[in-house]
N, C-alpha and C positions, 0 to 999 in steps of 0.2 A: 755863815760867813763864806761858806765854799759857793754856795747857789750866789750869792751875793758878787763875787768873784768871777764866775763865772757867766754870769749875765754881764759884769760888763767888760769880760773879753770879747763876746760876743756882737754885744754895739759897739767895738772899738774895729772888729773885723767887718760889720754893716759899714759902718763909716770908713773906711779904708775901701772898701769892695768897690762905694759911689765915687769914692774919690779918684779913684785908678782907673776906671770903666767909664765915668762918665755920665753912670745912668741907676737911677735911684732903684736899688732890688730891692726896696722895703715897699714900695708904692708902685711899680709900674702893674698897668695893666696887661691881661694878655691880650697878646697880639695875633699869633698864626699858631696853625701844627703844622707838623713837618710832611711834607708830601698830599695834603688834603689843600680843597677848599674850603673857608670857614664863613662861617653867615654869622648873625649874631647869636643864634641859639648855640653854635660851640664855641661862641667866644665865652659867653657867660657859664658854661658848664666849663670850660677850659679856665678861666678865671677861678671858680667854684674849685676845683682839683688843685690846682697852683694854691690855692689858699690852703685846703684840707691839708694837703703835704706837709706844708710851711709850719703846721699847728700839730699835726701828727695825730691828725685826726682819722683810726686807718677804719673803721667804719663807712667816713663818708667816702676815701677813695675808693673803697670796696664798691659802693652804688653809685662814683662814677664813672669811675673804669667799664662797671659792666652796663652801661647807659653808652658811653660813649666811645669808649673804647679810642682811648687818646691820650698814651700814656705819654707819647714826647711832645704836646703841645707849649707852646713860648710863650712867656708875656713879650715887653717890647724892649728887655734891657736882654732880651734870646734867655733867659734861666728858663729850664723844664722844673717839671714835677720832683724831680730824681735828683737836682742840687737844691729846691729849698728842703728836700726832707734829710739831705746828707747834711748840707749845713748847719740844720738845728738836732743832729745826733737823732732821729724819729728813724730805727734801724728795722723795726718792723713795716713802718712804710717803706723804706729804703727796695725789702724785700719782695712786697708786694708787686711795686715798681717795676720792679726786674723781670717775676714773672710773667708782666703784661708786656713785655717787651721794652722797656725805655732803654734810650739808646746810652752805653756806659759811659762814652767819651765823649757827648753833646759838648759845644762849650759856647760860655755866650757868647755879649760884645768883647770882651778883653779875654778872652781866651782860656775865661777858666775851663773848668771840670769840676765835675760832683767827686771826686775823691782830693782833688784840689781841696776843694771848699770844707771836706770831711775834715783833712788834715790842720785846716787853718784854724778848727774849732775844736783840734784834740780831742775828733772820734774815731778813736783810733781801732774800734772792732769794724765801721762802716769803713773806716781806710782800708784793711785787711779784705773784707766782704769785697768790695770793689775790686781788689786788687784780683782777688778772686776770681773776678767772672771778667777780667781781661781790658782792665782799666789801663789806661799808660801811665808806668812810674814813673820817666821823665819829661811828661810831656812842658814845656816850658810855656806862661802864658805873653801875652802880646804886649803888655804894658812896660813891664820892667825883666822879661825874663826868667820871673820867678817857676821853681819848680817844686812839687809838693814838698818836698825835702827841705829845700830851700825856707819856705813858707813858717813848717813847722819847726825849725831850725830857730830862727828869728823869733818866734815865739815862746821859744822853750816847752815845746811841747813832746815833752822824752815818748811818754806813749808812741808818738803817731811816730816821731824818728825813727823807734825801734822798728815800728812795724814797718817801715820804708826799707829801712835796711836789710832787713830779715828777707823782703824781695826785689834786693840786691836795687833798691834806687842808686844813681853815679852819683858821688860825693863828692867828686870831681867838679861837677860841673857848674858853669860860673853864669851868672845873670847877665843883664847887661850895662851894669857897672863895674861890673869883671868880680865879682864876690862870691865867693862860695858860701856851702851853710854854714860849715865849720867857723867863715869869718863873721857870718853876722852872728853865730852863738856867742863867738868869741867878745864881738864889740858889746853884746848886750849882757854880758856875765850872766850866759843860763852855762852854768859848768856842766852838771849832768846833760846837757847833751853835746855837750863839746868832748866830754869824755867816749861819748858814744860812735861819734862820729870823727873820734882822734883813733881808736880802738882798731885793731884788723879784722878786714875785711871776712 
């Protein structure tokens, strides 16, 4: 029931992600890497990666990374390698990621971020990990304003809150419907993290 549960928080966050962005992250191809030119043999190894990530397959990154050595390449909705494995919780990819360089704070068309996307999926040691190696806590995205906090607020995602908290995210701060986390916890009766986020700093 929990896997159950869990998979479709997951396509409720996919379908929310298209809906706000614009641009379908289950299907886009890739498109570019950041600072190269790209022919069609890295678009399809850049594709190939973007997939491995997404699946948490750290074998095949492992022989693409060292093939191509392209860890922040885009599909065309801009997601790297480093938000589809943060969003599908793949922490050992996550890891790998990082040491080939991927950039922490990429964000795509709408402005997310891979610890964004970590948070919206209550994985909450990849939120930490990110946070880690110098992720922005408050960075706010371009659609509605949301902020990680924010995000996992709304979600009831006490994990990832705590861990936001813990590196001092502003609880303060208001989207652009003027709401904090603390109000959407509130509107959607997730109590423990209203408790969390009602608590001192």
């Amino acid at each position: 029931m929990q896997a159950m549960n869990t998979s479709y928080t997951h396509l409720l966050v996919i379908l929310l992600l298209t809906a706000l962005v614009g641009c379908d992250t289950a299907t886009a191809p890739s498109a570019s890497t950041s600072g190269s030119n790209t022919g069609l043999a890295a678009a399809g190894a850049g594709t190939a990666l973007i997939e491995a990530a997404e699946q948490g397959d750290l074998s095949s990154v492992e022989q693409l990374l060292t093939r191509q050595r392209q860890p922040n390449i885009r599909d065309s909705c801009e997601w790297t390698p480093l938000m589809k494995a943060a969003l599908n919780g793949h922490a050992a990819v996550v890891e790998r990621l990082l040491q080939a360089g991927a950039t922490v704070d990429a964000q795509d068309t709408g402005g997310y971020t891979a610890m964004m996307l970590a948070a919206s999926n209550n994985h909450a040691a990849i939120v930490k990990r990110l946070l880690e190696r110098g992720a922005m806590v408050d960075h706010q995205e371009t659609t509605k304003g949301w902020t990680a906090l924010i995000w996992a607020a709304k979600q009831g995602h006490t994990a990832s809150v705590r861990v936001l908290l813990e590196q001092r995210a502003d609880r303060t701060l208001k989207d652009f419907a003027g709401k904090t986390a603390a109000e959407w916890a509130r509107e959607a009766s997730h109590q423990s993290v209203l408790e969390l986020l009602s608590s001192q700093p």
